[in-house]
matplotlib code that plots the C-alpha trace (Angstrom):
import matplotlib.pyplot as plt

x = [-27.0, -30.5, -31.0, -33.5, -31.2, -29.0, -32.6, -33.2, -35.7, -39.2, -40.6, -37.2, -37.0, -34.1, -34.0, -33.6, -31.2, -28.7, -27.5, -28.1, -25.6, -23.8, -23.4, -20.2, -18.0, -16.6, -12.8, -12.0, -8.6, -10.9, -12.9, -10.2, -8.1, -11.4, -11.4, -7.9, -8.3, -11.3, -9.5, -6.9, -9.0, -10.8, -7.2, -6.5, -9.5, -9.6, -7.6, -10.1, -13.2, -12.2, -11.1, -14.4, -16.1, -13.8, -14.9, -18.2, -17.5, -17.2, -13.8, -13.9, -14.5, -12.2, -9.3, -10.7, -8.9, -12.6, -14.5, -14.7, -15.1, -18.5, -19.5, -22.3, -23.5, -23.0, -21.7, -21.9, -20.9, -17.4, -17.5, -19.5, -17.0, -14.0, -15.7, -16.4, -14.3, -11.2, -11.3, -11.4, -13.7, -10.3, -8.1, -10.3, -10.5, -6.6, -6.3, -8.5, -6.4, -3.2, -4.2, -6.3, -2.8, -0.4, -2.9, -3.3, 0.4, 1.5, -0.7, 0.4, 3.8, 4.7, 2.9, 4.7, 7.7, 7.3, 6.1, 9.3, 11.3, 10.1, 9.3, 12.4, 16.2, 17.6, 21.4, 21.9, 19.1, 20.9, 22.5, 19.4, 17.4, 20.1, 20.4, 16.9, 17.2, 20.2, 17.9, 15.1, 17.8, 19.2, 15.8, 16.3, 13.0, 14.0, 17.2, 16.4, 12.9, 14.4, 16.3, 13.1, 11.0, 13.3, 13.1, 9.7, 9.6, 11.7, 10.0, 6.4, 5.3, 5.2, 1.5, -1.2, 0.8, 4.2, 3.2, 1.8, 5.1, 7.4, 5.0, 5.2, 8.9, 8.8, 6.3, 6.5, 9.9, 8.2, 4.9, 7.6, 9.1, 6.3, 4.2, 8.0, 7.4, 3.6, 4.8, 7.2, 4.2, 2.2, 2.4, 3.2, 1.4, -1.6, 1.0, 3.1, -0.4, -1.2, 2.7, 1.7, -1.2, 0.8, 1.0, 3.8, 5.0, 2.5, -0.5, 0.3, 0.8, -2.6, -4.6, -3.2, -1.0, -2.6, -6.2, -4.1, -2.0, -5.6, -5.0, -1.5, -3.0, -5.7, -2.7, -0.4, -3.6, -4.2, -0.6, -0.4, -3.5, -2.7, 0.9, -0.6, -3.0, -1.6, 1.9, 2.6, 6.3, 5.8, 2.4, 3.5, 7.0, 4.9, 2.4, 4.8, 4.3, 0.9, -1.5, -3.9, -2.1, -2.5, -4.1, -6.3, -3.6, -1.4, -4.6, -5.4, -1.9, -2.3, -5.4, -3.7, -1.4, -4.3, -6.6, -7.0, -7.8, -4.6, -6.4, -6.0, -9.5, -8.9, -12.9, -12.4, -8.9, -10.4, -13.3, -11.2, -8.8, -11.6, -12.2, -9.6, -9.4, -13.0, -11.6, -8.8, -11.5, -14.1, -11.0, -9.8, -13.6, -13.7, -10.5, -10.1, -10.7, -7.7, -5.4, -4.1, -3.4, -1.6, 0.3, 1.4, 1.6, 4.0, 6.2, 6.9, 6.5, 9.6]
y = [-49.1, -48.7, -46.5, -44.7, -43.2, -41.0, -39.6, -36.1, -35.6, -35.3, -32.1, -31.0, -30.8, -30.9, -27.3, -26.8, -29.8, -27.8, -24.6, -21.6, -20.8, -17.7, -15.0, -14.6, -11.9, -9.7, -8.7, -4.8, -5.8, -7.8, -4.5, -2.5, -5.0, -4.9, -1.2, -0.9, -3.1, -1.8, 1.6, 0.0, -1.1, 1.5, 3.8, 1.7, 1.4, 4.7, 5.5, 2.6, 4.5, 8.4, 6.3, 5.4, 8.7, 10.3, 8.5, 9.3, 13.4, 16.1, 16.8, 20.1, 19.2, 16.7, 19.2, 21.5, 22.0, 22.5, 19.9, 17.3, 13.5, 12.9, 13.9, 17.4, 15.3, 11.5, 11.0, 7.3, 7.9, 7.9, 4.0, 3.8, 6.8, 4.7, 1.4, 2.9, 5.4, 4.9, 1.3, -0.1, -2.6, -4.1, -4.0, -5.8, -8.6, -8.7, -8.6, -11.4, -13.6, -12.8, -13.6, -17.0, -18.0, -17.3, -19.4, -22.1, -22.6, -21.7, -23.9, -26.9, -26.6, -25.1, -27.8, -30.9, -28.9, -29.1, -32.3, -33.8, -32.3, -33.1, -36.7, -37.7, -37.1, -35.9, -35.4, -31.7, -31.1, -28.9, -26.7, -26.5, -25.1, -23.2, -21.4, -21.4, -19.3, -17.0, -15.8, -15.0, -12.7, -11.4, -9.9, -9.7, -9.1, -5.3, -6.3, -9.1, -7.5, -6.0, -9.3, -11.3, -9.4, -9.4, -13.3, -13.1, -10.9, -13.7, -15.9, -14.8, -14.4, -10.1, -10.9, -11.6, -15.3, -14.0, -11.3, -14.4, -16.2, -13.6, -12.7, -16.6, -16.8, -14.2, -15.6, -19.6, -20.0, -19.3, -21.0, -24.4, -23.7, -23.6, -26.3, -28.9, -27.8, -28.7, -32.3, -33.2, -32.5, -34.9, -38.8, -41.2, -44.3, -43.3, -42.5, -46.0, -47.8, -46.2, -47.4, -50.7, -50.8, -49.6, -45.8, -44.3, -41.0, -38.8, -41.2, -40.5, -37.1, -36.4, -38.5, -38.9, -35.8, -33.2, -33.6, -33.7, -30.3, -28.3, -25.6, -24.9, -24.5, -22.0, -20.2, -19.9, -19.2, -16.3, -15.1, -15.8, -13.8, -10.6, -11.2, -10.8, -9.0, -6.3, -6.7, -3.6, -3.3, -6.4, -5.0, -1.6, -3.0, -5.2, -2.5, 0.3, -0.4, -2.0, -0.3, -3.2, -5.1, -3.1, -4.6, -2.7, -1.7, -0.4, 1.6, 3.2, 4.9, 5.6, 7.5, 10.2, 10.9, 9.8, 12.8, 15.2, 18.2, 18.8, 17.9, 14.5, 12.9, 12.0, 10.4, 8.6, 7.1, 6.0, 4.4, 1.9, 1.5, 0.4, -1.7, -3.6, -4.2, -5.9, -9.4, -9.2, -9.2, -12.0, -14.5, -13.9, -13.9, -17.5, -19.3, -17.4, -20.9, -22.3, -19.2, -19.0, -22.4, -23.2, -20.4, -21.7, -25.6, -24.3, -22.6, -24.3, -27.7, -29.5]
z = [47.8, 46.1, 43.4, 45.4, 47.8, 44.3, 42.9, 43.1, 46.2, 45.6, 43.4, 42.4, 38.4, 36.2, 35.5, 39.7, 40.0, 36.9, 38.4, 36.1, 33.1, 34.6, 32.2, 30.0, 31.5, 29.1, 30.7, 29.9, 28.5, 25.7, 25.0, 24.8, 22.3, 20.1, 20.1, 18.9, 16.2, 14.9, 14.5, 13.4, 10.7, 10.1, 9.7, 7.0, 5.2, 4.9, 1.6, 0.2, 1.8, 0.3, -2.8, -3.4, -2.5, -5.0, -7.6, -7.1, -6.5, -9.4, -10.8, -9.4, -5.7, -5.7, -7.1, -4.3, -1.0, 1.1, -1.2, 1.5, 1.7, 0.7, -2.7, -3.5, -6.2, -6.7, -10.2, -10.6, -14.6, -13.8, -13.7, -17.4, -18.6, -17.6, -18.8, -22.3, -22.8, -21.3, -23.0, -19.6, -20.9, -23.1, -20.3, -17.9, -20.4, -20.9, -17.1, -16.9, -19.6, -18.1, -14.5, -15.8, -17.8, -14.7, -12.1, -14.0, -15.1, -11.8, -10.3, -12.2, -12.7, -9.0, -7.3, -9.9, -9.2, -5.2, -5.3, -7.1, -5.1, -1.6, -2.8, -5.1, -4.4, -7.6, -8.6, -8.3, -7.0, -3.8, -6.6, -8.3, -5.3, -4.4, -7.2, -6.9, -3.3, -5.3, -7.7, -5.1, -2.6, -5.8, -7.7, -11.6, -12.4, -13.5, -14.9, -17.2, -17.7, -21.6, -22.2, -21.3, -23.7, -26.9, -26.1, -25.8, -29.0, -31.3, -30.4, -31.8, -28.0, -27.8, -26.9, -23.8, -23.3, -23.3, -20.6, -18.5, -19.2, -17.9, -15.0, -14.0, -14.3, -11.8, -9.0, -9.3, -7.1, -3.6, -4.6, -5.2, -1.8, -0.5, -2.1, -0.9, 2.5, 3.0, 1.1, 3.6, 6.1, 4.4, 5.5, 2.4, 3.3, 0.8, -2.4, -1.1, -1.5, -4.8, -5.9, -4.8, -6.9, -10.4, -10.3, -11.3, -10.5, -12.5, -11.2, -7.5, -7.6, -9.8, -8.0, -4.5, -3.7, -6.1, -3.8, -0.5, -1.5, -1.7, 1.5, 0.0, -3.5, -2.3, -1.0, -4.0, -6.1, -4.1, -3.8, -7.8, -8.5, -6.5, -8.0, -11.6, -11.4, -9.9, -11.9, -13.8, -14.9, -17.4, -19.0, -19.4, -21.6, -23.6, -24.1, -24.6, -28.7, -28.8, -26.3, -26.9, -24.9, -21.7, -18.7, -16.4, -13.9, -16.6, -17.9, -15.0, -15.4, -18.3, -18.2, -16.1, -19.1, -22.6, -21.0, -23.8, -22.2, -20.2, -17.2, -15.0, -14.6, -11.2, -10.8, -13.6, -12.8, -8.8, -10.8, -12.2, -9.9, -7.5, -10.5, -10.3, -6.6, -6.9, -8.4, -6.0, -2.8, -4.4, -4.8, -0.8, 0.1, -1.6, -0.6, 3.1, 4.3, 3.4, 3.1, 6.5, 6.8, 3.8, 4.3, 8.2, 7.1, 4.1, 5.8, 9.3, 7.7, 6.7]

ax = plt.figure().add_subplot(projection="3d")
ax.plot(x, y, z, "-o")
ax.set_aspect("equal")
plt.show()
């Protein structure tokens, strides 16, 4: 057959010869599932929404029944007031130690922790992560909270490192569950090459698994953040004797109770409590990417 008898007859273009794109039809059933999650979100960013308008609003409207959600006169001192005054400016800072310390140590000793235990079969090590699971269902973190702290105390640590110490005793068991399961996901033919070539243990996890383990990391990091920085029964007993030590969600309770006119400053509380939800948002904005799918791949994996 000659290739003359497959061309497109004479003065037909390309554009004639394609038939139009239709349209994308938008099914009801897809408008209505938007609709419902949009109120859905809007329901619950509501609190976060009058949260913010209240911190903007006069005292007195706010205390009032008819004052209403948006604010007579936008009062955008409340934020300086509770940076200066209230000494937020101190507990942000502590905040910021605290959370830096847990992350870091969490990150490094959950995922060496994880990786030993998905890669290497130790003796007792089914007790060990049993007792592991016990202490998880059980929940001592009130009970040995005291007991941790007159540790903590005798030992020269009744400071910013001992609260990040006792905070990560309290948050690293998932992150190593976690961390074991994505492990056993991985394949081991780029760690058995690194063996081959002289690493030991420490090598191939720092330089083969450590980069591998990165959505699972973004995950705990996350998790470990909100965890600490959001923690308030381990501040407030370290702080109970040195108010220095307060972090910024600990000082944002306590300004309900330090105001010296009787009278709650409820503008100045919401001020920095929005604060504080602002490092919280910036950290899930940046590592989003991987949250979702190191939280899946570490806990179906394995």
């Amino acid at each position: 057959m000659s290739t003359s008898a497959i061309t497109e007859p004479a003065g037909t273009t390309v554009a004639q010869a394609v038939p139009a794109r239709r349209g994308r039809r938008v099914r009801p059933t897809t408008v209505l599932l938007h609709v419902i999650l949009i109120a859905a979100a809007l329901i619950m960013l509501s609190p976060l929404i009058f949260g913010l308008f209240a911190s903007v609003s006069p005292l007195d409207q706010i205390l009032s029944r008819n004052g209403g959600i948006l604010p007579r006169v936008w009062e955008w001192g409340t934020y300086l007031q509770a940076w200066t005054t209230a000494n937020f400016s101190r507990y942000f800072v502590n905040s910021l130690i605290v959370t830096a310390l847990v992350v870091v140590l969490d990150t490094l000793a959950s995922s060496m922790t994880g990786y030993v235990l998905a890669r290497r079969r130790l003796r007792g090590q089914r007790f060990v992560e049993g007792l592991y699971v016990g202490t998880l269902f059980v929940g001592l973190t009130t009970a040995t909270l005291y007991p941790q702290y007159v540790i903590a105390e005798a030992l020269g640590l009744d400071n910013l490192l001992g609260i990040a110490l006792v905070q990560l005793a309290g948050i690293m068991l998932v992150h190593v569950f976690l961390i074991k399961a994505f492990v056993l996901g991985l394949g081991t033919e780029m760690e058995d090459a690194a063996r081959v070539d002289g690493c030991g243990l420490f090598g191939t996890y720092w330089r083969i698994a450590f980069p591998m383990m990165r959505p699972i990391l973004a995950t705990t990091v996350i998790l470990g953040f909100q965890a600490s920085w959001n923690n308030y029964q381990v501040p407030l007993v370290f702080s109970l004797a040195a108010p220095d030590l307060r972090t910024l969600v600990v000082g944002v309770s306590a300004l309900q109770y330090d105001a010296a006119e009787g009278m709650t400053p409820y503008n100045t509380v919401l001020a920095g409590a929005n604060m504080a939800l602002v490092p919280i948002v910036v950290i899930f904005i940046v590592l989003q990417r991987h949250f979702v799918r190191g939280w899946t791949d570490g806990s179906v994996k394995g």
